[in-house]
C-alpha positions in Angstrom: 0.0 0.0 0.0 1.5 3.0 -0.8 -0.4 6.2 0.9 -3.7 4.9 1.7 -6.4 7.0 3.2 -6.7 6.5 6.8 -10.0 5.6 7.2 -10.5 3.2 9.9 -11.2 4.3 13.2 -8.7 3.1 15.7 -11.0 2.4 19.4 -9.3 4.0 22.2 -10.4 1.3 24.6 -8.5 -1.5 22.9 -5.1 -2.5 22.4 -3.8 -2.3 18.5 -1.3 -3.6 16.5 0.1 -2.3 13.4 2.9 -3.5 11.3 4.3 -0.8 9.3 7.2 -2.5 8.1 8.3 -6.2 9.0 5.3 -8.0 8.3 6.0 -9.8 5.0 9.3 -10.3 3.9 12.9 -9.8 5.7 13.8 -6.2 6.3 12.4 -2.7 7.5 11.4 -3.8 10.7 8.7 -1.2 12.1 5.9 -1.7 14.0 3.3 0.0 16.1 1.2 -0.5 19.2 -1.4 1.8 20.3 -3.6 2.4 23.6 -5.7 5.3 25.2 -4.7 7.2 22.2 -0.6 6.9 23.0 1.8 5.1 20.4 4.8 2.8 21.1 7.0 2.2 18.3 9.2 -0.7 18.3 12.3 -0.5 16.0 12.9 1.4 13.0 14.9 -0.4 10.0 16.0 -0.5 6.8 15.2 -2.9 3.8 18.1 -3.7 1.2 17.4 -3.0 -2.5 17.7 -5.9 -4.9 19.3 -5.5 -8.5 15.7 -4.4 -9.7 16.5 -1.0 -7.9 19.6 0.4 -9.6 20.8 3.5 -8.1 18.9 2.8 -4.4 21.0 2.9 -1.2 18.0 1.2 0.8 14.9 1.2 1.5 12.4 3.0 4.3 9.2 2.5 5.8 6.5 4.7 5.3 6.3 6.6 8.0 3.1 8.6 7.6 0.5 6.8 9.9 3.2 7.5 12.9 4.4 11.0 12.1 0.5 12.1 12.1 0.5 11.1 15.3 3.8 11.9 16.8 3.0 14.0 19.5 1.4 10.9 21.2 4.4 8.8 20.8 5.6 7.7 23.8 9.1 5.9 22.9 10.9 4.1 20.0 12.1 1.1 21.5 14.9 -1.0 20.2 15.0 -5.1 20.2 18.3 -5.5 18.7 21.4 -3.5 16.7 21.1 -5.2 13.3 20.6 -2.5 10.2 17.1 -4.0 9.7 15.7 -2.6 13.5 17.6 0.4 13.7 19.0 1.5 10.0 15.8 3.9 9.4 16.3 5.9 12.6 18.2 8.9 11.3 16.4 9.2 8.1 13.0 9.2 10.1 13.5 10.6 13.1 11.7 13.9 12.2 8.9 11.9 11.7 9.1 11.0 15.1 10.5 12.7 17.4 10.3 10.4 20.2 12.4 9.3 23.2 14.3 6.2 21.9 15.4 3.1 24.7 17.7 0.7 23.8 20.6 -1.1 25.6 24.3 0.6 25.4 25.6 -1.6 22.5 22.5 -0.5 20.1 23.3 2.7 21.7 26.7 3.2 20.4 25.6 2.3 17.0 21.8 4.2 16.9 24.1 7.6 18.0 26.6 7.0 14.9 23.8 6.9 12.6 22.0 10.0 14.4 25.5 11.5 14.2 25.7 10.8 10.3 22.6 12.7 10.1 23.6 16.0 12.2 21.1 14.9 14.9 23.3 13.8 17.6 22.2 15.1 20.7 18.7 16.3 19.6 17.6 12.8 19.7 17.0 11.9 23.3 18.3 8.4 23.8 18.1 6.5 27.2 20.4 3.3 27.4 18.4 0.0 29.4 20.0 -3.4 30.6 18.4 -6.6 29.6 16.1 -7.0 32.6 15.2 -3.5 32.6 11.2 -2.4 33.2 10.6 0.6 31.7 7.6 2.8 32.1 6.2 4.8 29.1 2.3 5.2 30.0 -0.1 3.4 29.3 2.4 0.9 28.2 4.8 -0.8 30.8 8.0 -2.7 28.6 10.4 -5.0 29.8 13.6 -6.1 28.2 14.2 -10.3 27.9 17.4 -11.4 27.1 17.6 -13.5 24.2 20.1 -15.1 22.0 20.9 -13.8 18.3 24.3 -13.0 16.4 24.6 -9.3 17.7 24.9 -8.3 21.2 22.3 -7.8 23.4 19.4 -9.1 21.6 15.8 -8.3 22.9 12.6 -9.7 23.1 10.0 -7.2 24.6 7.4 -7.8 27.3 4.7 -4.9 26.7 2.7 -4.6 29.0 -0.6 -3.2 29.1 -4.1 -3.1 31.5 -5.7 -4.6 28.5 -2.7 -7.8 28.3 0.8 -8.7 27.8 2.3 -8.6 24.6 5.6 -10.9 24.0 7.5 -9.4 20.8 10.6 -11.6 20.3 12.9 -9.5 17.9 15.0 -11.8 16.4 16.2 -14.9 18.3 17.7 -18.2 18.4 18.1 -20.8 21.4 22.1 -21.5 21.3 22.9 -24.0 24.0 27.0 -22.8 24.0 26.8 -19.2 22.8 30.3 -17.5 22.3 29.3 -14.0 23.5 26.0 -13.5 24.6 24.2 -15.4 27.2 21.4 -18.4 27.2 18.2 -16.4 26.5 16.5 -15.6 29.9 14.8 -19.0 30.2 13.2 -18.4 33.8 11.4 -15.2 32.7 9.8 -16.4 29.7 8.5 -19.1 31.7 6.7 -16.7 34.0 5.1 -14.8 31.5 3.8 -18.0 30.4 2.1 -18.1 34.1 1.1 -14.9 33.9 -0.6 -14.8 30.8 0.4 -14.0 27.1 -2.7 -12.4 24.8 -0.6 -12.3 21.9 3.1 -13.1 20.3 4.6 -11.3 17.9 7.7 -13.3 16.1 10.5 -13.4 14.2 9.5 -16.0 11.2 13.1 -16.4 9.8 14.2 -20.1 9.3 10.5 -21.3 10.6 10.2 -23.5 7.5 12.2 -26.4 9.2 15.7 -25.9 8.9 17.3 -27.8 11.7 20.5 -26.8 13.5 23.8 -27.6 12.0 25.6 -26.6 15.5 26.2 -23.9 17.9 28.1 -21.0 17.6 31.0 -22.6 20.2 31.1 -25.4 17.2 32.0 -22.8 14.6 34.9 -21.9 16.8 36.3 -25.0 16.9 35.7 -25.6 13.0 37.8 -22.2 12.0 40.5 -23.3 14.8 41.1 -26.2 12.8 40.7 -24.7 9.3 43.2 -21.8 10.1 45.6 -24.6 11.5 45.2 -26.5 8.1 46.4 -23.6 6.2 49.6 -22.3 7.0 52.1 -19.7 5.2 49.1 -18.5 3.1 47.0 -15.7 3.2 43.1 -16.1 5.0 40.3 -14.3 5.0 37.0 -14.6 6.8 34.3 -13.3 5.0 31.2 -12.5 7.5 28.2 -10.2 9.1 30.1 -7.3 10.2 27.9 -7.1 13.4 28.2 -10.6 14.2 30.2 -9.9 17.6 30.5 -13.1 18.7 31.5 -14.4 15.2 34.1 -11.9 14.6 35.8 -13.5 18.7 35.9 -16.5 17.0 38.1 -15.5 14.0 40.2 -14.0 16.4 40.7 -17.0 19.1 41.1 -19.0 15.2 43.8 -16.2 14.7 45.5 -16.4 18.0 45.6 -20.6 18.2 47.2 -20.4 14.9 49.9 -17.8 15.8 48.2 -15.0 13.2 46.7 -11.6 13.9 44.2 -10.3 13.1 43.2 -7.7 10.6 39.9 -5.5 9.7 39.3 -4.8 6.1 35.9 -3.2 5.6 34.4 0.3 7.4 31.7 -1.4 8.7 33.8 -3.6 10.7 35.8 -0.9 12.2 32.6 0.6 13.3 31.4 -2.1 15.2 34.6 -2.8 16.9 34.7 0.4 18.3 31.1 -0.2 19.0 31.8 -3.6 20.7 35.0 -1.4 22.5 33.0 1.3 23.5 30.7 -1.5 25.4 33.0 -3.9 26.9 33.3 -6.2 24.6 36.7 -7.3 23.3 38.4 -6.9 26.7 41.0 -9.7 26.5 41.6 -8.9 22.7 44.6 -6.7 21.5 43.6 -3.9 18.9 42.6 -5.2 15.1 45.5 -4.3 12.4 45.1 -2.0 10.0 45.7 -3.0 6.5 48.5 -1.0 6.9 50.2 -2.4 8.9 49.2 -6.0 8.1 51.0 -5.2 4.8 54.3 -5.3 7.1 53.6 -8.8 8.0 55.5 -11.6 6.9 53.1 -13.8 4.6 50.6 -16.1 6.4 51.1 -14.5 9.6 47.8 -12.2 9.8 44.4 -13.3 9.3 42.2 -11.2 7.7 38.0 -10.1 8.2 36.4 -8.7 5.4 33.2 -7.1 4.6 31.3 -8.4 1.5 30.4 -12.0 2.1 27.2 -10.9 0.7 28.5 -10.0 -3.0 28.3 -6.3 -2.4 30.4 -4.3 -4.9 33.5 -2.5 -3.9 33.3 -3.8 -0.7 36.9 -5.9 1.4 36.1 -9.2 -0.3 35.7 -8.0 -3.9 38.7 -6.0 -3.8 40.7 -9.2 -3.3 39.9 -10.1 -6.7 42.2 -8.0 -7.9 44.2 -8.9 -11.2 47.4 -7.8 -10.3 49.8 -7.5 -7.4 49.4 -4.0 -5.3 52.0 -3.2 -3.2 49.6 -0.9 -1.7 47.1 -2.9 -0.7 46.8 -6.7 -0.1 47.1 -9.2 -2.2 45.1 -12.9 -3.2 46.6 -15.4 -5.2 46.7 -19.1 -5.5 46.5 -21.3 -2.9 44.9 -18.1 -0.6 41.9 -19.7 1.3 38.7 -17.0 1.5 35.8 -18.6 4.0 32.7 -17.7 4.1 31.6 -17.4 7.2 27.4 -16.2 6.5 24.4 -17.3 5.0 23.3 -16.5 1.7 20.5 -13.9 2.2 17.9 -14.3 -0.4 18.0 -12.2 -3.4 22.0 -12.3 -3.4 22.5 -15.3 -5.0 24.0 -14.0 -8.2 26.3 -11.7 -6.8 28.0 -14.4 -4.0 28.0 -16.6 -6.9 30.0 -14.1 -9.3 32.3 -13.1 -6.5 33.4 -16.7 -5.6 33.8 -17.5 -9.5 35.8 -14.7 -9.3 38.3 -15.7 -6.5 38.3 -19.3 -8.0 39.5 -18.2 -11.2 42.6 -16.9 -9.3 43.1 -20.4 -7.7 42.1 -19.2 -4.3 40.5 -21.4 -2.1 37.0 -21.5 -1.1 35.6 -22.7 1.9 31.7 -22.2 2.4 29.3 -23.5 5.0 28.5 -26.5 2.2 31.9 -27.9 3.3 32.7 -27.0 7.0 30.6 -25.5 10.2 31.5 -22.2 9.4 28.5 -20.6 10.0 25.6 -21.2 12.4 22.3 -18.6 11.8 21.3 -16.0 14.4 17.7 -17.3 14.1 15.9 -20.5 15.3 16.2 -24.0 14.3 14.0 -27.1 14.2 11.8 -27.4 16.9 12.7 -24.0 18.9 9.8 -22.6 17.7 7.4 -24.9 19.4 9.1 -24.5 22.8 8.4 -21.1 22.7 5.2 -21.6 22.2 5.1 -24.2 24.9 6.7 -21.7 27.2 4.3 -18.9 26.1 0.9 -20.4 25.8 -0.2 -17.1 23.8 -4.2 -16.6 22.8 -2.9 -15.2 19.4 -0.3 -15.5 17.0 0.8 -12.8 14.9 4.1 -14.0 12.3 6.3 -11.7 11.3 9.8 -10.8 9.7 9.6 -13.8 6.5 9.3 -14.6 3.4 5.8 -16.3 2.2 6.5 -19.6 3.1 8.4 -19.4 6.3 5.0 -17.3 7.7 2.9 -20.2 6.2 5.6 -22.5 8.2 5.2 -20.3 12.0 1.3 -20.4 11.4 1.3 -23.7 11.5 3.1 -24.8 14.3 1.1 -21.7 16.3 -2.1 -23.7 15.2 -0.9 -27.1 16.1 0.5 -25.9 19.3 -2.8 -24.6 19.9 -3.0 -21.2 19.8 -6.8 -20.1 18.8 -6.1 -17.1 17.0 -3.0 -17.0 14.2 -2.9 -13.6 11.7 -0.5 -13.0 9.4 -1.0 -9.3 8.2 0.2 -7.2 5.9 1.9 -4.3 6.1 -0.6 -1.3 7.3 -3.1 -4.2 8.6 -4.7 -2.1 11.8 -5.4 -5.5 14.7 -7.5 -4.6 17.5 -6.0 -7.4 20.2 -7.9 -7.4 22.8 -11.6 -7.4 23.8 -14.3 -10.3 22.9 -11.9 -11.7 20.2 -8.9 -10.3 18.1 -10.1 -8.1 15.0 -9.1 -6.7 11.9 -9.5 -3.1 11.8 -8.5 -1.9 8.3 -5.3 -0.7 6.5 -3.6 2.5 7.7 -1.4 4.6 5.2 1.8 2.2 4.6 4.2 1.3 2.1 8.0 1.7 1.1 10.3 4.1 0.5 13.4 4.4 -1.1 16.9 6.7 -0.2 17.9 7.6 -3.6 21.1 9.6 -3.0 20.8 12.9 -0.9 16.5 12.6 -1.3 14.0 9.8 -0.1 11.5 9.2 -2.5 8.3 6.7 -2.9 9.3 3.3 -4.2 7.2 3.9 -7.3 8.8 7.4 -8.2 8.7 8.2 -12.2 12.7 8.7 -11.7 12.9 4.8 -10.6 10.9 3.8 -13.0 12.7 5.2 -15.8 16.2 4.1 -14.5 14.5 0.1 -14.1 13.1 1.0 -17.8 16.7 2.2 -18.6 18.2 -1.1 -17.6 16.1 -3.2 -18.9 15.0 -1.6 -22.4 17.8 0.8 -22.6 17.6 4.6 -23.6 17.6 6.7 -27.1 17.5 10.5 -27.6 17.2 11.9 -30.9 17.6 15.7 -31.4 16.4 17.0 -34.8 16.7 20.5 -35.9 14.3 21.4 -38.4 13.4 24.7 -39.8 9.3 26.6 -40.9 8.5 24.1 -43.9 9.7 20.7 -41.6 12.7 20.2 -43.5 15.1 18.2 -41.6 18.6 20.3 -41.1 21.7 18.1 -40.8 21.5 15.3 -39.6 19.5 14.0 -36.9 21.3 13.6 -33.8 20.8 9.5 -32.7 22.4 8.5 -29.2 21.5 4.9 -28.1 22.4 3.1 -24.5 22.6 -0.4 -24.1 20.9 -0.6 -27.8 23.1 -0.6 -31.2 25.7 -1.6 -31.6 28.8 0.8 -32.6 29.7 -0.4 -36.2 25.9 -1.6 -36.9 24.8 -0.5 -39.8 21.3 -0.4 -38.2 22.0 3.4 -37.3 21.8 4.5 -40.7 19.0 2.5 -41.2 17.0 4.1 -38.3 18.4 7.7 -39.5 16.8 7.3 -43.1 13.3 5.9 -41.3 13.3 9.1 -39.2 14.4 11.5 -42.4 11.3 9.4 -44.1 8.9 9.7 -41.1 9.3 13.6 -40.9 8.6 13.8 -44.5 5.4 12.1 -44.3 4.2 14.8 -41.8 1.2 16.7 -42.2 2.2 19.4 -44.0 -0.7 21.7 -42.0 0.5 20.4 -38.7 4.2 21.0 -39.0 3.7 24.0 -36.1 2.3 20.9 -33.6 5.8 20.0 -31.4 3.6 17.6 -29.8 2.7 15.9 -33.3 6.4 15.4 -34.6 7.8 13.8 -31.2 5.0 11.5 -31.1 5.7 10.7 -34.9 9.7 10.0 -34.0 9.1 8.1 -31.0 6.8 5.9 -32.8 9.3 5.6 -35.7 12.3 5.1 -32.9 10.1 2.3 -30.9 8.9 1.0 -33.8 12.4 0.2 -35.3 14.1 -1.3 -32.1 11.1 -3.7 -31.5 11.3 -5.2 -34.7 15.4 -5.6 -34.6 15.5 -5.8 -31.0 12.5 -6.9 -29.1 13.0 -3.3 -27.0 11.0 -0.7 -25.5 13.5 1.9 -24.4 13.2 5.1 -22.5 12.8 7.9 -25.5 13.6 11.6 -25.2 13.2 13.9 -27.9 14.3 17.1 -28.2 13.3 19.3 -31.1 15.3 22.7 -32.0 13.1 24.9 -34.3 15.1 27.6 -36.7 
């Protein structure tokens, strides 16, 4: 839905739920809750453009519903640090323009972002420990420690005189975390005893994916991996926010004599994040590449950013052809391991970059041939023991693709929850009361940061640049003088269209000198009338030698 009329009528007396971001799909986490007229917003992401959006740095939830209504926000409160909960704060934060709670590690990164935006310090920010009640009338909201690949993960006891709310963030039962600790087991219990109305969870990996390990088990596997490698050049390719992960590489590192260098900006910010927090405390500081370069070969183990295929990014610039003093090098017999999951819709581009390290003779080690990786989300049956810990009257999936919510409805109905919703984005659900029920749709939708300006998703200039890609482009510029008659010749620039020594140019050229002539000679003054006639002409030609539609522009110089 993209700016909707608000329509519905949204009863005071009841608690609601509204998903304005989050509800389908990964990404753009945002979501509402309302009560006596107050609003609690809990967290505030980004969504990452696939390679349908050329030009798009990411994406943004509408905000509209909430920023009509900001003065009766009571808080923005944050589950977790990972760009999907927290990347839309700076960009809509005048939107909001509420008090924002999170713990110190989210902190440290939510004030970066603020402070990228020139709003550090006008965004009041409280920092909360896991365990933490905090009151923001009507709504009373604890913080439950979970377990995820980022530090300090949330899930979110909300409180209200109308029922509890449970909203997970996202989560994962690890029996032998690295970092963080077992997810608070004792308290989730008791909120079982002391009665859930509704659940709202993370749907990621619901579809049955059973766990290949712990995150203690990945430690052991890169131990081994880095010892199986010596006097070459490694490099461990993974989630830059992955704390825990990035410990392991190191105690890999340190096992196997090596130290450890950061390649990537977003792994220097979180290391100063995870600094800044406590984290790290035992560890000595990360190389630069600068000074790894100064390293005897095979000494240094190397992080990089890009295990997701992203352009430009640590991992791609090992690819390089040829020797940099410089920089570092990759060549064969260099072991690059990818320590992630493929996140859907990167596919192509993890599969172009590892054709392009093999091509070098550089080793590739994936989670296909060792326990490199563990997810940050469930596995198997930890879905149902949540449930079985829970015991909520509704079920509300979120934060997954289609089939993983078809997947977490149905083990909320066989684990016998009476109400299960899967809404939409904007989907208004009244929660309590007689029975749950569907209000309406409020104004929603997606937006898009296109440079220095944020734009709607379905903005003309998007849809000529996806055009553009697709189709390609032509611009013809004809100068003609009073009686029509062409002067020179017409100006023909094509993009992504013909060929440079086709002879299809000319061809095209003589169609347009022909097309002009067959003008109207009593509507030659009709601008209108010609640049229909060339565009015709112009489409007409390409579809018939090309099978294209491209984006036309015509400009038309009168002497």
């Amino acid at each position: 839905m993209e700016n909707n009329e608000n329509k519905i009528i949204i009863p005071d007396d009841r608690l609601i739920f509204v998903p304005l971001g989050g509800a389908t799909g990964i990404g753009m986490n945002f979501f509402a809750y309302g009560y006596h007229g107050k609003w609690l917003v809990v967290d505030c992401g980004i969504g990452f453009p696939g390679e349908n959006l050329p030009g798009v740095d990411c994406l943004l939830p509408n905000p509209q519903f909430l920023a009509e209504r900001k003065a009766d926000i009571v808080g923005l409160v944050i589950t977790h640090a990972h760009e999907d909960h927290i990347g839309a704060i700076g960009y809509l934060w005048h939107d909001l323009q509420c008090p924002i709670y999170c713990t110190a590690f989210a902190n440290e990164l939510v004030e970066t972002k603020l402070d990228e935006m020139g709003l550090l310090g006008r965004a009041d920010t409280h920092i909360v420990k896991q365990g933490d009640v905090v009151d923001l009338k009507p709504f009373e909201v604890e913080f439950i420690r979970m377990n995820h690949s980022v530090p300090e993960p949330n899930a979110l006891a909300i409180r209200t005189k109308e029922g509890l709310v449970v909203h997970t963030g996202d989560w994962r039962l690890d029996k032998d975390p690295v970092l963080n600790q077992e997810p608070d087991y004792r308290t989730l219990e008791s909120l079982g005893k002391e009665g859930v109305l509704a659940l709202v969870s993370d749907s990621t990996n619901a579809s049955g994916e059973t766990s290949k390990g712990t995150e203690a088990d990945v430690r052991e596997t890169l131990i081994k991996l880095v010892g199986e490698h010596p006097n070459v050049h490694i490099a461990v390719g993974c989630f830059a926010s992955n704390v825990s992960r990035l410990e392991s590489i190191y105690e890999a590192a340190k096992q196997n004599g090596r130290e450890v260098c950061l390649l990537g900006r977003s792994l220097w910010r979180i290391d100063a994040a995870a600094r800044a927090t406590g984290y790290f405390k035992n560890m000595p500081e990360f190389l630069s590449e600068e000074e790894a370069l100064e390293r005897p070969r095979g000494s240094v183990l190397f992080i990089c950013t890009g295990s997701q295929g992203e352009p430009y990014s640590a991992l791609n610039n090992l690819c390089a052809t040829t020797p940099n003093k410089n920089s570092i090098y990759f060549g064969a017999d260099d072991v690059v391991i990818f320590s992630s999951r493929i996140i859907p819709g990167n596919e192509k581009a993890i599969a172009l970059l590892q054709k392009r390290l093999a091509s070098k003779g550089i080793k590739i080690i994936t989670d296909r041939e060792a326990l490199v990786h563990v997810s940050g989300h469930y596995a198997g049956d930890d879905l149902k023991k949540m449930y079985d810990m829970l015991k909520p009257k509704i079920s509300l999936p979120v934060h997954g693709e289609t089939l993983e919510l078809v997947y977490h409805s149905n083990i909320a109905k066989k684990c016998g929850v009476p109400h299960v919703y899967c809404l939409e984005d904007g989907e208004a659900i009244a929660l309590s009361g007689d029975s749950p029920e569907i209000l309406g749709e409020v104004p929603s939708g997606i937006l898009a940061v296109d440079g220095k300006q944020i734009i709607p998703l379905n903005a003309e200039v998007i849809k000529k640049r996806r055009k553009m890609m697709d189709d390609g482009s032509a611009v013809l510029t004809l100068v003609i003088n009073k009686e029509g008659k062409i002067l020179g010749e017409p100006q023909l620039s094509t993009f992504g269209l013909l060929a440079s020594d086709s002879t299809d140019k000319e061809e095209l050229l003589n169609r347009i000198t022909n097309a002009m002539d067959e003008v109207d000679r009593a509507r030659l003054e009709d601008d209108n009338l010609i640049k229909d006639t060339m565009r015709h002409t112009i489409r007409q030609f390409l579809a018939e030698k090309y099978g294209k539609k491209p984006l036309m522009d015509i400009h038309l110089i009168r002497v």
